[in-house]
MIDOSE-1310 file (N, C-alpha, C; in nm, 2 decimals, decimal comma, always signed):
residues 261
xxxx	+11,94/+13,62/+15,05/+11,80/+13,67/+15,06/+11,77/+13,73/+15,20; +11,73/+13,82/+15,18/+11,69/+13,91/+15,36/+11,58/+13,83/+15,40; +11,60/+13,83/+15,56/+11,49/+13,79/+15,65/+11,37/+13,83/+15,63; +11,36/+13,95/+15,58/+11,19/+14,01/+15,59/+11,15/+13,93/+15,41
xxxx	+11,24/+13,93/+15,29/+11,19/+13,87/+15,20/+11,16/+13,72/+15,18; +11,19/+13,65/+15,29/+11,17/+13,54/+15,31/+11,04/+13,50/+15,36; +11,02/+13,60/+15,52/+10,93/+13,59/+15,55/+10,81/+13,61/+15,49; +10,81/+13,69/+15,38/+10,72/+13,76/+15,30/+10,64/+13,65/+15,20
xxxx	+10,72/+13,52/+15,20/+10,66/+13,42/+15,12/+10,61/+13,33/+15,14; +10,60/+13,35/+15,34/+10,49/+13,24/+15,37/+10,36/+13,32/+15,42; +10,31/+13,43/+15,35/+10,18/+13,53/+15,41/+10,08/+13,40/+15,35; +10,00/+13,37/+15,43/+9,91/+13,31/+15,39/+9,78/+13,30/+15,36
xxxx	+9,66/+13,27/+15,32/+9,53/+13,32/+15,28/+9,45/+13,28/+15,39; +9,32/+13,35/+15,45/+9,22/+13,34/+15,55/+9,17/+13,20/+15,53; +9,27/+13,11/+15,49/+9,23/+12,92/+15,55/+9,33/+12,88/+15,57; +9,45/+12,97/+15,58/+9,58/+12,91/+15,64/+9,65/+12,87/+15,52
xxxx	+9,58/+12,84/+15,39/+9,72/+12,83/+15,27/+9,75/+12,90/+15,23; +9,89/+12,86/+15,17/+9,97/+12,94/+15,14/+9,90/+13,02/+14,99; +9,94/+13,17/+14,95/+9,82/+13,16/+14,81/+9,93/+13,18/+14,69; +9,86/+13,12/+14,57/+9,97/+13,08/+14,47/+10,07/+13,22/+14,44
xxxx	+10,03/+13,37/+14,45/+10,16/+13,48/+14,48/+10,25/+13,39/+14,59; +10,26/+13,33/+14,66/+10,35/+13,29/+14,78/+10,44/+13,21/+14,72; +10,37/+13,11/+14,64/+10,45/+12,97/+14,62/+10,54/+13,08/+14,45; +10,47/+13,15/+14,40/+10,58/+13,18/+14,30/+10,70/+13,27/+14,34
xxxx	+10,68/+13,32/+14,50/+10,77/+13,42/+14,55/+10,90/+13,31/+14,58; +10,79/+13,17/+14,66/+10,93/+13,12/+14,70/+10,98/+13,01/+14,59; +10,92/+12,99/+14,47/+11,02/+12,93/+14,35/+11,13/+13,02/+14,33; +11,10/+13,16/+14,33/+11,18/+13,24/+14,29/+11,27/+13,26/+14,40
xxxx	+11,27/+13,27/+14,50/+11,35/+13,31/+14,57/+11,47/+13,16/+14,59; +11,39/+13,01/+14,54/+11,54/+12,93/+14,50/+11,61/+12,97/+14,38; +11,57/+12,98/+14,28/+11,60/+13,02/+14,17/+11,69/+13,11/+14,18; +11,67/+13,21/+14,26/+11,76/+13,32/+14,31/+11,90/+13,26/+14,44
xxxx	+11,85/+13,16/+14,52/+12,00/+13,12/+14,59/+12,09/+13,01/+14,52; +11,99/+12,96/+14,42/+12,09/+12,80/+14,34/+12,17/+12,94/+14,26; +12,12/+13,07/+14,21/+12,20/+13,17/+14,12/+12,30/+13,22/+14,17; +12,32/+13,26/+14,29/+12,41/+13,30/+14,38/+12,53/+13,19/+14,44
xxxx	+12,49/+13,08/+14,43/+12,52/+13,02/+14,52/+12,60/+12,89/+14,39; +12,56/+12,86/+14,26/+12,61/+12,73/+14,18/+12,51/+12,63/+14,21; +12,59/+12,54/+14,28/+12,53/+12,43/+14,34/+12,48/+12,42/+14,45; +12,35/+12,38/+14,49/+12,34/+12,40/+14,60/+12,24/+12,22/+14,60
xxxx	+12,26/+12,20/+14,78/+12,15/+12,07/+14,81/+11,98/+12,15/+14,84; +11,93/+12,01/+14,84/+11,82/+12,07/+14,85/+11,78/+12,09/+15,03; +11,83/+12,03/+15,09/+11,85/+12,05/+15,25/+11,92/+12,20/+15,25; +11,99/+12,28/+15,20/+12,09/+12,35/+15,23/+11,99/+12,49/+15,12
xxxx	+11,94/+12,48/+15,06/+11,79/+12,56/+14,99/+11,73/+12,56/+15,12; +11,69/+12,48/+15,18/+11,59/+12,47/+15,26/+11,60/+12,58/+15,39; +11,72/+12,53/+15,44/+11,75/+12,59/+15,58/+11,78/+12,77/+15,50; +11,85/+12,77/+15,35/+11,86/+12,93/+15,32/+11,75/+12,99/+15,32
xxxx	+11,66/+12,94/+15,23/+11,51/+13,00/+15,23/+11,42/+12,98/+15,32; +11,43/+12,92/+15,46/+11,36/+12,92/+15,55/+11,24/+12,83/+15,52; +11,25/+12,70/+15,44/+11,11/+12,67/+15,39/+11,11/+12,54/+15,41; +11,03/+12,46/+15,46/+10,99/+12,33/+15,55/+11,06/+12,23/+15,38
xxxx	+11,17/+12,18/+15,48/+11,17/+12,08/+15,37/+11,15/+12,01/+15,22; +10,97/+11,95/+15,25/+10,89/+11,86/+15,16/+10,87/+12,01/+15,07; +10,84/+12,14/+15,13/+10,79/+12,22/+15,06/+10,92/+12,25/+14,94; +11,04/+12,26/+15,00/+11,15/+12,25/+14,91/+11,15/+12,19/+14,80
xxxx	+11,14/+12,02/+14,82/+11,14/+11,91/+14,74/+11,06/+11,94/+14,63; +10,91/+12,01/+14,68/+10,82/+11,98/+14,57/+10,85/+12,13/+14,51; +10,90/+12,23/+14,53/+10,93/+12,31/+14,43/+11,01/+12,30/+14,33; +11,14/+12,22/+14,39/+11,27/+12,24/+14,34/+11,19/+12,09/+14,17
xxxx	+11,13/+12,01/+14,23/+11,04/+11,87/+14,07/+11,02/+11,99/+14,03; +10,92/+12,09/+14,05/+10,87/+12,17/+13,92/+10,98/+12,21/+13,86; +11,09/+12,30/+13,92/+11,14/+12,36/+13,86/+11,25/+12,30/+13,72; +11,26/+12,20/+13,84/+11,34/+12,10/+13,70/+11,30/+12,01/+13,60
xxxx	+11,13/+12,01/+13,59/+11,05/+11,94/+13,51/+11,04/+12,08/+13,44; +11,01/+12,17/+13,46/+11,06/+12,30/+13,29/+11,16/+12,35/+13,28; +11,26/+12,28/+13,34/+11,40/+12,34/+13,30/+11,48/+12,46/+13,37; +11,39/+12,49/+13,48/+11,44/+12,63/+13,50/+11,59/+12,55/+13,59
xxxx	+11,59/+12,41/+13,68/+11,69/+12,38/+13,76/+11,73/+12,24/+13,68; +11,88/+12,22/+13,73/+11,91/+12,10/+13,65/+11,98/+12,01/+13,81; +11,97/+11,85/+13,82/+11,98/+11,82/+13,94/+12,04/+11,69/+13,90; +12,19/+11,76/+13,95/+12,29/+11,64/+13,93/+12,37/+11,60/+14,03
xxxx	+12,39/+11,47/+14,07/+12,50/+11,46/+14,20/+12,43/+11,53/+14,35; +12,30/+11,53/+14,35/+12,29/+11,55/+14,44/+12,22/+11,68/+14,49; +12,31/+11,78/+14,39/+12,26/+11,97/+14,36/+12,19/+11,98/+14,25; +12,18/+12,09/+14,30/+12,06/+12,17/+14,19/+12,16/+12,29/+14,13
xxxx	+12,14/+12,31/+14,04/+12,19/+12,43/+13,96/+12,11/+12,50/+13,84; +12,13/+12,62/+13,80/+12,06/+12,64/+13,73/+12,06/+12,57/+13,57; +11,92/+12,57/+13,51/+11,91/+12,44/+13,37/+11,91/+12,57/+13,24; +11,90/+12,50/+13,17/+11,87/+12,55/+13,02/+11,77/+12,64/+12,99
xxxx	+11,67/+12,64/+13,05/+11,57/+12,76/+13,05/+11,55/+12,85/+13,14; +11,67/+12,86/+13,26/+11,66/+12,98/+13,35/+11,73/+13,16/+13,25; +11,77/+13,11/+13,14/+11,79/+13,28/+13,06/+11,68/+13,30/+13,00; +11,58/+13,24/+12,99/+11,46/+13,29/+12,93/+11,38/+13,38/+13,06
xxxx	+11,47/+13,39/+13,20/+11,34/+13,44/+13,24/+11,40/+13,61/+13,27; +11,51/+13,60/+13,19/+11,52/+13,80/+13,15/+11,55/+13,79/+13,01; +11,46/+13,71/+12,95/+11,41/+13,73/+12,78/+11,53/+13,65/+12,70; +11,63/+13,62/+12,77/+11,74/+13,52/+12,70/+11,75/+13,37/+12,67
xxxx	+11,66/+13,40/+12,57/+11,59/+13,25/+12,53/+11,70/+13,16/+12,47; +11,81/+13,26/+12,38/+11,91/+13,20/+12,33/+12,06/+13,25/+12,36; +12,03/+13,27/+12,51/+12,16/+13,32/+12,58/+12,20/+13,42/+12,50; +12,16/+13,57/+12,50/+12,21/+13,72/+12,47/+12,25/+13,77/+12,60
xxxx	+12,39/+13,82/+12,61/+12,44/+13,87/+12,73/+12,51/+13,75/+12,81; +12,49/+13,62/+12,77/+12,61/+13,51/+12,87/+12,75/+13,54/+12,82; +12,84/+13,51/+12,83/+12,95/+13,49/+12,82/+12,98/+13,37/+12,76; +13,10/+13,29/+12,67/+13,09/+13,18/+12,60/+13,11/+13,07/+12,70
xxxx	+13,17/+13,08/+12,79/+13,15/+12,94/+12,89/+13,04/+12,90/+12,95; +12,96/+13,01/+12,99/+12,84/+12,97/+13,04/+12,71/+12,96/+12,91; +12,76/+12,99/+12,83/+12,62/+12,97/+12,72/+12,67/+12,81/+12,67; +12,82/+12,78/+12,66/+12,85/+12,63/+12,63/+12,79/+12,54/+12,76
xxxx	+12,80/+12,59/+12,86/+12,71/+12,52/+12,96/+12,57/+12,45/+12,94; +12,52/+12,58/+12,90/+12,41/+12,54/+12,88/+12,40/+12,46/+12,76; +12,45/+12,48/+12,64/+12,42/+12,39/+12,55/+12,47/+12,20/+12,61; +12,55/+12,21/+12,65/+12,60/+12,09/+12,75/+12,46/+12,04/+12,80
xxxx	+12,40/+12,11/+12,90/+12,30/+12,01/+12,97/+12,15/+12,01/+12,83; +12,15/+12,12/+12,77/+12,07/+12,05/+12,70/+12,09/+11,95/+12,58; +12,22/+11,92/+12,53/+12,25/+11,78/+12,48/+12,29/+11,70/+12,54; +12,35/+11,70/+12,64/+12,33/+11,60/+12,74/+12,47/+11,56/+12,69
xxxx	+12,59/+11,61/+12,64/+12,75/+11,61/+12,58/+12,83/+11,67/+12,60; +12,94/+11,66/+12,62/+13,04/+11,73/+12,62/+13,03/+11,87/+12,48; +13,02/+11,99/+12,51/+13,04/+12,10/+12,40/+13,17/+12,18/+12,40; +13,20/+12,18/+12,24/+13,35/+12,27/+12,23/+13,30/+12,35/+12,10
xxxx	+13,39/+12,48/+12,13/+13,44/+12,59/+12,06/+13,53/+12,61/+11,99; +13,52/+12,60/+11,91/+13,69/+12,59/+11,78/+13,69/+12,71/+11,74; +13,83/+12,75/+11,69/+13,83/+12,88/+11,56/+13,96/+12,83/+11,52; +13,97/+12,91/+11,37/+14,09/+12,88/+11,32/+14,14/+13,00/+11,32
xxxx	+14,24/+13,07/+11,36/+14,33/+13,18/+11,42/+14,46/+13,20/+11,38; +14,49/+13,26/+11,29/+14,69/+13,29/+11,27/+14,67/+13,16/+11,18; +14,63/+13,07/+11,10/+14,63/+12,96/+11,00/+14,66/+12,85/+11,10; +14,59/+12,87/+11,23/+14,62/+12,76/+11,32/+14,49/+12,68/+11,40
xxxx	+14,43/+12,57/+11,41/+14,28/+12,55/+11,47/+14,31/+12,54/+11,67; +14,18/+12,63/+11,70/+14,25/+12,68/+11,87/+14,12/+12,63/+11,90; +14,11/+12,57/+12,04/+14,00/+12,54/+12,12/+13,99/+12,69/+12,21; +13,88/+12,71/+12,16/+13,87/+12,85/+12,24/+13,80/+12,81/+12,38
xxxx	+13,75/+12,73/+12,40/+13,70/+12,67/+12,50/+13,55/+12,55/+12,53; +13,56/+12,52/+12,63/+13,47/+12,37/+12,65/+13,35/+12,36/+12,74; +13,28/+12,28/+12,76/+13,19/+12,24/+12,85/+13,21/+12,11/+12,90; +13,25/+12,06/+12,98/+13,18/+11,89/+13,01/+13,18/+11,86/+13,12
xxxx	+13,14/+11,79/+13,21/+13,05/+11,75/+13,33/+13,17/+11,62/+13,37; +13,15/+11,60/+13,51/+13,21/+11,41/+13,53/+13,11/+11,32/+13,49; +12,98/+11,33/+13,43/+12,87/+11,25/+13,37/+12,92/+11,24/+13,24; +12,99/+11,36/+13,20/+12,99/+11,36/+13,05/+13,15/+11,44/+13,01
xxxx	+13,22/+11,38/+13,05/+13,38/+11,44/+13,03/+13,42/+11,45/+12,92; +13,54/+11,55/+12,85/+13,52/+11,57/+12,70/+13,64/+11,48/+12,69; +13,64/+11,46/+12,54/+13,72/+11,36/+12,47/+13,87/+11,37/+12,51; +13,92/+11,29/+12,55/+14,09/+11,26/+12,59/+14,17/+11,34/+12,44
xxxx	+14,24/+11,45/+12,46/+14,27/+11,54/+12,40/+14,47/+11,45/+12,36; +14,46/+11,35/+12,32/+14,56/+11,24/+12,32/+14,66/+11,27/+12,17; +14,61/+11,35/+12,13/+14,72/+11,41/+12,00/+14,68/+11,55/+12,02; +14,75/+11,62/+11,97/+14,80/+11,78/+11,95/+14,65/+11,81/+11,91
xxxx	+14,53/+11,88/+11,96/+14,41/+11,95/+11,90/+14,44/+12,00/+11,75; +14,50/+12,13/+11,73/+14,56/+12,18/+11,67/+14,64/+12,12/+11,51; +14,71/+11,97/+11,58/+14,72/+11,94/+11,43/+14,66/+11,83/+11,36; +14,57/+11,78/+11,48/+14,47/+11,64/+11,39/+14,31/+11,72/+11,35
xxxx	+14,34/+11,87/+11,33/+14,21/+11,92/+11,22/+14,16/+11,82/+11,12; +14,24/+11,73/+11,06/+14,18/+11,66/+10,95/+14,11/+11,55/+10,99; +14,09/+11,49/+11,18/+14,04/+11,44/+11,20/+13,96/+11,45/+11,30; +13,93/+11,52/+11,35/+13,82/+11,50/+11,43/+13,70/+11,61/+11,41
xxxx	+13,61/+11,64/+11,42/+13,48/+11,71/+11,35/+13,49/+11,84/+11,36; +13,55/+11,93/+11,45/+13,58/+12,06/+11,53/+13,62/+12,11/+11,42; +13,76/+11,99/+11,34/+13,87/+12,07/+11,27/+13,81/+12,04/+11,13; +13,76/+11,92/+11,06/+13,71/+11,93/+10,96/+13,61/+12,02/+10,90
xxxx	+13,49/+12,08/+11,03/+13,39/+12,19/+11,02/+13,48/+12,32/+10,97; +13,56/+12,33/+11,10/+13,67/+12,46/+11,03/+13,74/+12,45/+10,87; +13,78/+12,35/+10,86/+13,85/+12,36/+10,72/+13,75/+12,35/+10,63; +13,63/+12,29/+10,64/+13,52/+12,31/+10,53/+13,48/+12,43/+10,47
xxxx	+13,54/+12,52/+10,61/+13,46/+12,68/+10,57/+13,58/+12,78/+10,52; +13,68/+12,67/+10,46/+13,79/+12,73/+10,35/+13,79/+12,75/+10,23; +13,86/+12,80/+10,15/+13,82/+12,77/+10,00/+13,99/+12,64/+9,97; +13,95/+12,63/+9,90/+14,06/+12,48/+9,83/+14,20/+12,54/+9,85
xxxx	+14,25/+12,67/+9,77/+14,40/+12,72/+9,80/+14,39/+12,72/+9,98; +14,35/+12,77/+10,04/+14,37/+12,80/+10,22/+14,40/+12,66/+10,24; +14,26/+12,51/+10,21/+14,27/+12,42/+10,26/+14,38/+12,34/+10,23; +14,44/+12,35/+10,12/+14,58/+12,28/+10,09/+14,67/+12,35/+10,18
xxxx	+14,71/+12,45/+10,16/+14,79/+12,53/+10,24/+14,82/+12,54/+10,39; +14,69/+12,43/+10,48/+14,72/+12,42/+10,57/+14,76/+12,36/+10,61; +14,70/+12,23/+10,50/+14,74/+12,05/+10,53/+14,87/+12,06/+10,47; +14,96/+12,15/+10,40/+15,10/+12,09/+10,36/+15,14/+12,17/+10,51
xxxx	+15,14/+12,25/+10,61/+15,15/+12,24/+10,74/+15,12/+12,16/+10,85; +15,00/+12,09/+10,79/+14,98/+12,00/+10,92/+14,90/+11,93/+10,85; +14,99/+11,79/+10,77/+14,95/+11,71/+10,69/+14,89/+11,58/+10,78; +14,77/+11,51/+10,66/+14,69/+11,41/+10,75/+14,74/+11,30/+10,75
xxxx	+14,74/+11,22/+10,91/+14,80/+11,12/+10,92/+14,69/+11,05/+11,03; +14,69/+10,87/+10,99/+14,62/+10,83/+11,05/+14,64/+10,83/+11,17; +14,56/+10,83/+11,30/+14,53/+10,82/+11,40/+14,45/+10,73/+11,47; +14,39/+10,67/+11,37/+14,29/+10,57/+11,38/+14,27/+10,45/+11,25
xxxx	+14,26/+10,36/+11,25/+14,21/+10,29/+11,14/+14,05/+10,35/+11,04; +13,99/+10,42/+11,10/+13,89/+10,50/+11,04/+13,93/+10,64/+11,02; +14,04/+10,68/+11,05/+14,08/+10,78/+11,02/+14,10/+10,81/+10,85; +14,08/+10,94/+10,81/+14,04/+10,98/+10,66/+14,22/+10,93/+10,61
xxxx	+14,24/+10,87/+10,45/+14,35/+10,79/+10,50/+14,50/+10,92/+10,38; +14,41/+10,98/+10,34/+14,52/+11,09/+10,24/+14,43/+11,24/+10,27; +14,52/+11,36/+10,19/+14,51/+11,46/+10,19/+14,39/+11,43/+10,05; +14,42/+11,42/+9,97/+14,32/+11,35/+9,83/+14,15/+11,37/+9,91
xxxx	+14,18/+11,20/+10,00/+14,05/+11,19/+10,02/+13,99/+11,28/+10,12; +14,03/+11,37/+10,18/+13,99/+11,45/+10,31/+13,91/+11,59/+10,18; +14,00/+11,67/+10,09/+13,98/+11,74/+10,04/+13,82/+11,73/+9,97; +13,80/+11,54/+9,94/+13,66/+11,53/+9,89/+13,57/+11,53/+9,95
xxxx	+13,61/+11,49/+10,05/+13,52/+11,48/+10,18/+13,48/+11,65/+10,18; +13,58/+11,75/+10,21/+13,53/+11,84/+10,26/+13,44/+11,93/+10,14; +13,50/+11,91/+9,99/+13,41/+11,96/+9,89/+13,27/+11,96/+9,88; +13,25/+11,79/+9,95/+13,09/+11,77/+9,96/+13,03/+11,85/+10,09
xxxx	+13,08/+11,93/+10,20/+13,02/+11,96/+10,30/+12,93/+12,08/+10,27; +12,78/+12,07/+10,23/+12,71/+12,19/+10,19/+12,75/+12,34/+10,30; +12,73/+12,44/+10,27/+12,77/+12,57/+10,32/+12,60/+12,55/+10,46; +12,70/+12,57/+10,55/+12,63/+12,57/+10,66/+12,62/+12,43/+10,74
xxxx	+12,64/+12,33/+10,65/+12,59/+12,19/+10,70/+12,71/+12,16/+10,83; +12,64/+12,09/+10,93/+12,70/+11,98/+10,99/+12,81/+11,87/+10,92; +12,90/+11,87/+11,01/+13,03/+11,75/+10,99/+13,03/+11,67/+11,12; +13,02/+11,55/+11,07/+12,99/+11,45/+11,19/+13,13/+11,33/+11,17
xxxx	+13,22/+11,24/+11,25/+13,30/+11,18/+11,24/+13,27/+11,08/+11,33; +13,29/+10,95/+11,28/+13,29/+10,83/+11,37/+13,41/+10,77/+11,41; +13,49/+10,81/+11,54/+13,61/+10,72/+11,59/+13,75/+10,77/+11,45; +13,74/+10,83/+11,40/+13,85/+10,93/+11,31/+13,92/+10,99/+11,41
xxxx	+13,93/+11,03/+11,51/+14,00/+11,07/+11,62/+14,04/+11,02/+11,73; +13,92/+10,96/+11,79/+13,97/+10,86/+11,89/+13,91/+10,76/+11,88; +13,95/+10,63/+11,93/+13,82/+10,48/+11,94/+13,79/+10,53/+12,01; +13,65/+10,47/+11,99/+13,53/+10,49/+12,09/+13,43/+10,60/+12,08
xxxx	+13,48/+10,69/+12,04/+13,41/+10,81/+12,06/+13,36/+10,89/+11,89; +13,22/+10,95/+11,92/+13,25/+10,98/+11,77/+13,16/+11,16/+11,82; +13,20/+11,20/+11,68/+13,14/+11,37/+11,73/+13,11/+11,43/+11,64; +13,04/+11,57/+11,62/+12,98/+11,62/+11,51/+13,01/+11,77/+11,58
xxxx	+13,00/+11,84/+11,47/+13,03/+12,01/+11,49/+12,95/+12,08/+11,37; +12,91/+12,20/+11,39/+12,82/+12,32/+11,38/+12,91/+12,42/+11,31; +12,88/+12,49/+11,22/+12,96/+12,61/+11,13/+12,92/+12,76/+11,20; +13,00/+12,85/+11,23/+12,96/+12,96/+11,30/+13,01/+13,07/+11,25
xxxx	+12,93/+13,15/+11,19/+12,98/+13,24/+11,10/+12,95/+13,41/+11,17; +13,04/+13,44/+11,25/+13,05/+13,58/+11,29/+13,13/+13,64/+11,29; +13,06/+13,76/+11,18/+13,21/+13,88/+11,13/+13,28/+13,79/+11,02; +13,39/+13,80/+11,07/+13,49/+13,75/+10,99/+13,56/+13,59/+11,05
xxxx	+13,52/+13,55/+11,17/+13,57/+13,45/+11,24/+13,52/+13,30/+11,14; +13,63/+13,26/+11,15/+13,58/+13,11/+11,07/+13,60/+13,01/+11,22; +13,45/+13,02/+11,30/+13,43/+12,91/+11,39/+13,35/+12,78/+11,41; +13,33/+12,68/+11,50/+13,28/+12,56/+11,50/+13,23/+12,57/+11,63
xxxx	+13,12/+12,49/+11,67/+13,05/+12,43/+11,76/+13,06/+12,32/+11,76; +13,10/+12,22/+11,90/+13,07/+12,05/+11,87/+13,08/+11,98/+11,97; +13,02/+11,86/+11,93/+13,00/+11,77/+12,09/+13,06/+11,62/+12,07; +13,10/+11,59/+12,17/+13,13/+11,44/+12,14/+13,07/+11,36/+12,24
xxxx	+13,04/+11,22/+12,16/+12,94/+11,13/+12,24/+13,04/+11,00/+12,24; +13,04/+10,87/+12,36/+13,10/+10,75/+12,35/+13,06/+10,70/+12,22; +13,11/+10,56/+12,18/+13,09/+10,48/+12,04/+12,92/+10,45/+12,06; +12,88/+10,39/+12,23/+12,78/+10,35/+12,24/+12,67/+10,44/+12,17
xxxx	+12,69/+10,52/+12,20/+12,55/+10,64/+12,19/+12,57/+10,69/+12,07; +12,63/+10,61/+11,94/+12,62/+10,67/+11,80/+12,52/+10,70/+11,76; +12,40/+10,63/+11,81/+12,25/+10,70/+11,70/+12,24/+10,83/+11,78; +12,28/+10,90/+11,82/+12,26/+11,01/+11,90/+12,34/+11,10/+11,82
xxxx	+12,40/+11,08/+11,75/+12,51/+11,16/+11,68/+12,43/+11,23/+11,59; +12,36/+11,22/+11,49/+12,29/+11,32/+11,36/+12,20/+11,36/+11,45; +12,07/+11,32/+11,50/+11,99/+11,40/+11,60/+12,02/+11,53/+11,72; +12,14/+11,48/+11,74/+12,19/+11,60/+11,84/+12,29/+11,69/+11,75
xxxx	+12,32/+11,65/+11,66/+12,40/+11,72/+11,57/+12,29/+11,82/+11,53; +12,14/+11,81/+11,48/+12,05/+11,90/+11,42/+11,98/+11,97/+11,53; +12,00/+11,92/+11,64/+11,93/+11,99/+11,74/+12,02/+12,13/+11,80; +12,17/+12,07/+11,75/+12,25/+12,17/+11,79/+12,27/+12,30/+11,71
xxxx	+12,26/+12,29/+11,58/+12,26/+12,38/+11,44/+12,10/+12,43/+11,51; +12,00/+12,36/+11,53/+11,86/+12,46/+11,51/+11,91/+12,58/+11,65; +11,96/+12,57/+11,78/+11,95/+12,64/+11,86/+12,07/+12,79/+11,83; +12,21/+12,68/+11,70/+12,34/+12,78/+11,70/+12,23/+12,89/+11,58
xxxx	+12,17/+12,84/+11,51/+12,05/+12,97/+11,38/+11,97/+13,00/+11,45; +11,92/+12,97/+11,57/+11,85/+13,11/+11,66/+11,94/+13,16/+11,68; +12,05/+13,13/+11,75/+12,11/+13,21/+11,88/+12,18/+13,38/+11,78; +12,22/+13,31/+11,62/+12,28/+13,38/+11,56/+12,16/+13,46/+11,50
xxxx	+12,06/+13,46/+11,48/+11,90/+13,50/+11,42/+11,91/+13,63/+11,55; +11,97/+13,62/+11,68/+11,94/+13,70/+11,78/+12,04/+13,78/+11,81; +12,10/+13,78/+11,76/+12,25/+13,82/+11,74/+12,33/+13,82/+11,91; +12,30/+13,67/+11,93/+12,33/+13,64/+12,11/+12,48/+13,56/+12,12
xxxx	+12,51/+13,50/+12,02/+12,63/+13,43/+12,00/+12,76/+13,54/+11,98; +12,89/+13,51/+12,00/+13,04/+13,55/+12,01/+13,13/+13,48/+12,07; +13,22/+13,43/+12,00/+13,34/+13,36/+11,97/+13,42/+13,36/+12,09; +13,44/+13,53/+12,13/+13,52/+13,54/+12,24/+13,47/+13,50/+12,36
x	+13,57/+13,46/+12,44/+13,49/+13,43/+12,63/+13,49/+13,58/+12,71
């Protein structure tokens, strides 16, 4: 930010306050160095934008009580509603790492990207935080599809010849004592999965952890959305699983979503 635009945001009104054009210049002008910058402290905002401290402090509460900033460890970064403020309500024009970002802090989970590719299920890529690290990747991604949510959402959105055809390539085997326990019972499982519905799994992949995935239908791509939560925080599993589908049928209503990074 230039010295004269800085200076420009403490003009103040014939009683010495500052007038509310000022205070929206200098929200904006954090907004614009946490953008530049990632993370930033709120002492280190301060001294960039030239702005006393407490005045820092109390901009930076608003910003992150509507979302425009998210404040973790210390820093500020930008939150879940800073693309609404060039009309990108459902991230049109991000790129897939930074729109899974954002889905990240607004479920408060680790978020992944699946597709199934060449008859094979590929992590196209992830989101997760040291608050929120994604699932210990402890067997092959690729060949436990029949157990963990990423891979069963993908195979749901097969027809029955594909889905056999892939499990006699990468046949199901337990992994877990809750793991689906034949090819039989997986196939019924996935017959019941309504077209478009959520697939949710509990500890089918790893103890402890359970996770749910989103169907993503663009073009011709057979992709998935999904998050995983600890054992603890299972009631959180269907709730954030519907919260995730209502934002992936905007995003796709806006034609803001794609596969590739």
């Amino acid at each position: 930010m230039s010295p004269t635009a800085t200076k420009s945001t403490k003009a103040p009104t014939a009683t010495g306050a500052p007038t509310l054009i000022g205070s929206v210049r200098r929200a904006l002008g954090l907004l614009q160095a946490v953008a530049e910058h990632g993370e930033v402290t709120a002492k280190r905002l301060s001294r960039m934008t030239d702005l006393p401290l407490p005045t820092t402090y109390h901009l930076l509460r608003t910003l992150v009580h509507d979302g425009y900033l998210r404040h973790e460890r210390g820093a500020f970064r930008l939150g879940p509603a800073a693309p609404t403020l060039s009309g990108q309500r459902d991230g049109p024009g991000l790129r897939l790492p930074e729109w899974l970002r954002l889905l990240r802090d607004e479920l408060d989970a680790p978020v992944y990207c699946g597709v199934l590719e060449g008859g094979e299920v590929r992590l196209v890529a992830f989101a997760d935080s040291p608050e929120r690290p994604a699932a210990e990747e402890w067997t092959a991604f690729r060949a436990s599809a029949h157990a963990h949510a990423l891979g069963q959402c993908l195979l749901a959105q097969l027809d029955v010849p594909a889905r056999r055809e892939y499990l006699a390539r990468r046949p199901v085997t337990r992994l877990t004592p809750r793991t689906v326990r034949d090819e039989d019972a997986l196939m019924r499982r996935l017959a019941r999965v309504r077209r478009g519905a959520a697939v949710h799994e509990v500890e089918e992949y790893a103890l402890g952890t359970v996770c749910a995935a989103v169907p993503v239908t663009v073009g011709g791509a057979v992709a998935a959305v999904g998050f995983s939560l600890p054992l603890a925080e299972a009631e959180r599993l269907r709730p954030t699983a519907a919260r995730l589908q209502d934002r992936l049928e905007r995003a796709l209503a806006t034609q803001s979503f794609t596969v590739g990074p």
